[in-house]
N, C-alpha and C positions, 0 to 999 in steps of 0.2 A: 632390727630386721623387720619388723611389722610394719613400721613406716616405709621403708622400702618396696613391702609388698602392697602396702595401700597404695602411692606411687604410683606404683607399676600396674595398679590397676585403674588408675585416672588417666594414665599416660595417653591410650587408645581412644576414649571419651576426648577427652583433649584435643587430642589430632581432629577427632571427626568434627567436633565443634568448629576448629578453625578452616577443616573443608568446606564445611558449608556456611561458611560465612564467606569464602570467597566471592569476589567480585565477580561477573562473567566477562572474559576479555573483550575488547572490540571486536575482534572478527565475528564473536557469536552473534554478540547483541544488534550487530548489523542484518546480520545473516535471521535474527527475527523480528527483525524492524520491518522490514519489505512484506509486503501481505500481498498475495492473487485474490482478488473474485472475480469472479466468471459466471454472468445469467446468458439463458437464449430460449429464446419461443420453443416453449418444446411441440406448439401445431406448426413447426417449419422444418418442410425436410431439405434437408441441405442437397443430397443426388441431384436435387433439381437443377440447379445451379452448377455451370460448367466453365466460368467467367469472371473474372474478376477487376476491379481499377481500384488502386490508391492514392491518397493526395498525394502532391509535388513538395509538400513542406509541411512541419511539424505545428499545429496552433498554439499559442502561448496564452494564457489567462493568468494573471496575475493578482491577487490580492480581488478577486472580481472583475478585474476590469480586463478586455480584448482587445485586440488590437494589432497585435504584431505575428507574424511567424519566422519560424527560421529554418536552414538547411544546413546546419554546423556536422560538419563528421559526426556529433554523438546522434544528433537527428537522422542522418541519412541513415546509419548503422542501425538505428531504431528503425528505419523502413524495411530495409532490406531483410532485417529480421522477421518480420511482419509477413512481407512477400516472398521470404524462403519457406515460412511454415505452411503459408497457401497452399505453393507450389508440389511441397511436398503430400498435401493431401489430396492433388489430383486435379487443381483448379489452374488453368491458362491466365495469365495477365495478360492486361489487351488496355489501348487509350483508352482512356477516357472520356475523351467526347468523340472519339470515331470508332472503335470496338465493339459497342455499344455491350459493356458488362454486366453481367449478371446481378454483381453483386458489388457495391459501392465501400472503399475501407477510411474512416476518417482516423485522424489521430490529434491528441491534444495533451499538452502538459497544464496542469495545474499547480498555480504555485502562492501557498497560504501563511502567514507569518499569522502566530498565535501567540496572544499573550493573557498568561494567568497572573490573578493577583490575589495572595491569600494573604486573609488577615487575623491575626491571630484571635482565637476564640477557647474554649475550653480541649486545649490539646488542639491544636488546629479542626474545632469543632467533630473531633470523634468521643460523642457523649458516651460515658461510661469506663474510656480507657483508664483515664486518672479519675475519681472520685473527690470533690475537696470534703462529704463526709468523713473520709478516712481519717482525715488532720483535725475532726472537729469543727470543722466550718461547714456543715449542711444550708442548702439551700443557697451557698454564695458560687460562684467560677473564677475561674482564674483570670490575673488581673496581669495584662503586659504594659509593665512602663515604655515601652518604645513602640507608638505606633504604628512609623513607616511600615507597608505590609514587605512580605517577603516576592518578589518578582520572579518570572518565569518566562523567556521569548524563545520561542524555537518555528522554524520552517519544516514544513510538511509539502511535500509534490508528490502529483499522482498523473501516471499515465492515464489515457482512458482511451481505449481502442473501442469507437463504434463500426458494427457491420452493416451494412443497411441492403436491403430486399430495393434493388432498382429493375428488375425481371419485373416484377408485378405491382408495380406500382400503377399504372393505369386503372388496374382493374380496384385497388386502392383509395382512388381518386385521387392520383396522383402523390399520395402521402406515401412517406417513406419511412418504412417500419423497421425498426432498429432489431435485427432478429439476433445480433451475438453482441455482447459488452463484454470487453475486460478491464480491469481496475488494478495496478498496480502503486500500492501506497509506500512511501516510506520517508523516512525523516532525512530531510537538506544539509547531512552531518558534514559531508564533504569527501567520505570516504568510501562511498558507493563507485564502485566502476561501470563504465557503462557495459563490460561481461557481464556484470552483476545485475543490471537492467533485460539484456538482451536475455538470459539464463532466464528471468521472471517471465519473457515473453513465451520461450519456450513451454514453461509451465502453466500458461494460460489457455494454451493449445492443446496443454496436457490432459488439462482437467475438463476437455469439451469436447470426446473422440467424434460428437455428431457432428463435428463438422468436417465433411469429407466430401469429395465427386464422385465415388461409386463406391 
C-alpha cells in the first residue's frame, strides 16, 4: 500500500514533467516566428498628409544583392493590403507621377540565407555547465575526437515597408524623409501563408494609430 500511495503521489509531478517538456507544435512556433517593428518621426504629423502613391511591384534583395522585382499574386495581395489599410485611415490614392501624393509607399522583400558553424568546445563553449574539475581533471576541457563542426542553414525574409514625406520635400532639399517603417521578419520555413503575411501588415498599422488623415 505505501508504494502505491508514493505512486500516486509522483504520478502528477510526472504528468507535469512531460507537459513541459513538450515540443511546441508548428502552428505556434510559426505564429512566433514572424516579428512587427514599427518606427516614425514622431515631429511628423501625419493630418497633414491627405495623399497617397505606392509602387507598381514588390523589390527583391536577395542575399544583398538587387536587381529584380515582381508582381506575383502574393506581391500584389501584399499591395493591396498596404493600400486598403491607407484607405482605411482616411488617405486618397492618386498616380504617382500625375496625382502628385502626398505621401510616397515603397515596398521590399529581403531575402538572407544564414549559416552557423559550431565547433565544439567545453560543452559547446558554455563554461561552467560541465566542470571537468568534478572528474578530477582540473585545469584540462573537453576533448571531441571528431572535428567536423555541427552545421546550421536556414533562410530568414523580411518585409520592409518605407513611407516617405514627398509633400515637403522641397522644403527638404529635395531629400525624402522616410517618416513610417515597418519590418516584418520571419523564418523561409515554407509554411507561412500569405494571410499569415497580410494579418502582420494589418498589425503594423496596428501598432502606429499616428498614422491617420484627420
Amino acid at each position: 500500500m505505501k508504494r502505491k500511495i508514493k505512486l500516486l503521489i509522483l504520478l502528477p509531478a510526472l504528468i507535469f514533467m512531460m507537459s513541459c517538456a513538450t515540443y511546441p507544435g508548428i502552428d505556434s512556433r510559426l505564429a512566433e516566428d514572424l516579428v512587427d517593428l514599427t518606427k516614425y518621426d514622431v515631429n511628423t504629423n501625419f493630418t497633414q498628409f491627405k495623399t497617397f502613391s505606392i509602387v507598381d511591384s514588390v523589390s527583391v534583395i536577395k542575399n544583398s544583392k538587387t536587381g529584380t522585382r515582381i508582381l506575383t499574386p502574393d506581391a500584389r495581395a501584399l499591395l493591396n493590403q498596404i493600400v486598403g489599410n491607407m484607405q482605411v485611415r482616411g488617405y486618397t490614392l492618386v498616380n504617382h507621377s500625375t496625382g502628385k501624393p502626398d505621401l510616397g509607399i515603397n515596398v521590399s522583400v529581403v531575402e538572407i540565407t544564414n549559416v552557423n558553424y559550431y565547433y565544439p568546445g567545453w560543452y559547446w563553449d558554455y563554461y561552467g555547465y560541465y566542470d571537468p574539475y568534478y572528474w578530477g581533471y582540473p585545469g584540462y576541457n573537453y576533448w571531441y575526437p571528431y572535428y567536423p563542426p555541427a552545421v546550421t542553414v536556414y533562410s530568414s525574409g523580411t518585409v520592409i515597408i518605407d513611407m516617405m514625406d514627398l509633400k515637403n520635400a522641397p522644403v527638404h532639399n529635395n531629400k525624402l524623409y522616410v517618416v513610417w517603417v515597418a519590418i516584418i521578419r520571419g523564418l523561409l520555413t515554407g509554411y507561412h501563408t500569405t494571410q499569415d503575411v497580410l494579418s502582420n501588415v494589418d498589425q503594423c498599422f496596428t501598432q502606429t494609430p499616428q498614422i491617420k488623415a484627420n
